[in-house]
N, C-alpha and C positions, 0 to 999 in steps of 0.2 A: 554442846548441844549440836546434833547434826540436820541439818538444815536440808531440804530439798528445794528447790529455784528452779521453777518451771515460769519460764517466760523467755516469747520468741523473738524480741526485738533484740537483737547482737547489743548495743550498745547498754541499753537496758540491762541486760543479761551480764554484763562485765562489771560495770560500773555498781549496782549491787553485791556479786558476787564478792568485789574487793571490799564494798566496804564492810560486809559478814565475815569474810578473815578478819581482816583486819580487824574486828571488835571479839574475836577467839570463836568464831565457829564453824565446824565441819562444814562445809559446803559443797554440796552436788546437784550441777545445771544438768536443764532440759530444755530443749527448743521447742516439743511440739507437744500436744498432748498424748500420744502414745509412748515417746519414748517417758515422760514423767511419770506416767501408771507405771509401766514397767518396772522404772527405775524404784516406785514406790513398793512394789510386790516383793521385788527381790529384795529389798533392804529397806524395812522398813524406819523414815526419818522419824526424828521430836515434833519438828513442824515443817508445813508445808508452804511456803509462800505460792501462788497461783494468778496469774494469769488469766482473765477469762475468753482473752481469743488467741486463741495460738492455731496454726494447723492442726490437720488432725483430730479437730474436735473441738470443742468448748471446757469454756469451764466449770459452769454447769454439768454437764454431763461429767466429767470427773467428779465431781462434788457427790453427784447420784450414786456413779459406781462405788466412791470410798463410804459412800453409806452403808451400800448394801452387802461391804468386805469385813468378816470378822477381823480381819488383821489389820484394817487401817482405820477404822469406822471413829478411832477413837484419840486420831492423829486433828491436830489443830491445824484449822487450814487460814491463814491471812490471804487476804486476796487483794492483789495489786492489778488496776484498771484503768483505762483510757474512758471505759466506757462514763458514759453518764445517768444512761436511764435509769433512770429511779425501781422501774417496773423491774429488770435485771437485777438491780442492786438487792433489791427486795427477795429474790428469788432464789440468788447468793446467800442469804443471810436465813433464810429456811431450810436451805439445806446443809446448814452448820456450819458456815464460814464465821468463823471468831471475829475476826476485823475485814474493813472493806477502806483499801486506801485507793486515793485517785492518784494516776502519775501526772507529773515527776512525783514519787515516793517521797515524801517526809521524811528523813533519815533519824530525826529525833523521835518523831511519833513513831515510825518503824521501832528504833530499838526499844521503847516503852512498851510496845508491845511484846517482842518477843521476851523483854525480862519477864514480861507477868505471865507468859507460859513457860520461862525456866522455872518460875518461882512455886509454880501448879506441878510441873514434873519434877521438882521437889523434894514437894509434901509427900506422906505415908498417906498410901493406894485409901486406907479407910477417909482419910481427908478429904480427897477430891470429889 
């Protein structure tokens, strides 16, 4: 499964990306929110792990544009956060964020979730 990792904390950013290898999945960082659209247009990933403050933009605002992209619209987005507001969280979660993890990331809850979106990309397209 290839994995997009949009999030600007360097330490953050590593120490995830190693543990998604290391549990067998494609993996490609983004430090800010433009280059992770980008990254996401050109090649579109399985799922998106996100970030909701990075430069460059929000996370939210990402969430909005992959809404409104026939080509990504239908890309599962996990969102990893520092933030705590509820009122945020809530807003994440309307605009189709699957999961909402607070950091330090859970690394067992994290891969529980991403197995249950292996397990949705899958199934046959009439399934989902």
């Amino acid at each position: 499964m290839n994995i997009l990792l949009a999030e600007d904390d360097k330490v953050q950013n590593r120490s995830l990306e190693k543990h998604l290898v290391d549990c067998g999945f494609q993996v490609r960082t983004a430090f800010d929110a433009k280059s992770a659209w980008d990254a996401a247009e050109k090649d579109p990933p399985d799922v998106i792990l996100l970030d909701l403050q990075m430069p460059g933009g929000t996370g939210l605002t990402f969430l909005k544009k992959r809404n409104a992209s026939s080509r990504l619209r239908n890309v599962p987005v996990i969102v990893i956060t520092a933030m705590e507001d509820a009122l945020v969280r809530r807003m994440a979660e309307q605009q189709g964020a699957q999961t909402i993890f607070s950091k330090p990331v859970d690394l067992m809850l994290l891969d529980v979730a991403l197995e249950s979106v292996r397990r949705k990309l899958s199934q046959p397209r009439t399934a989902r």
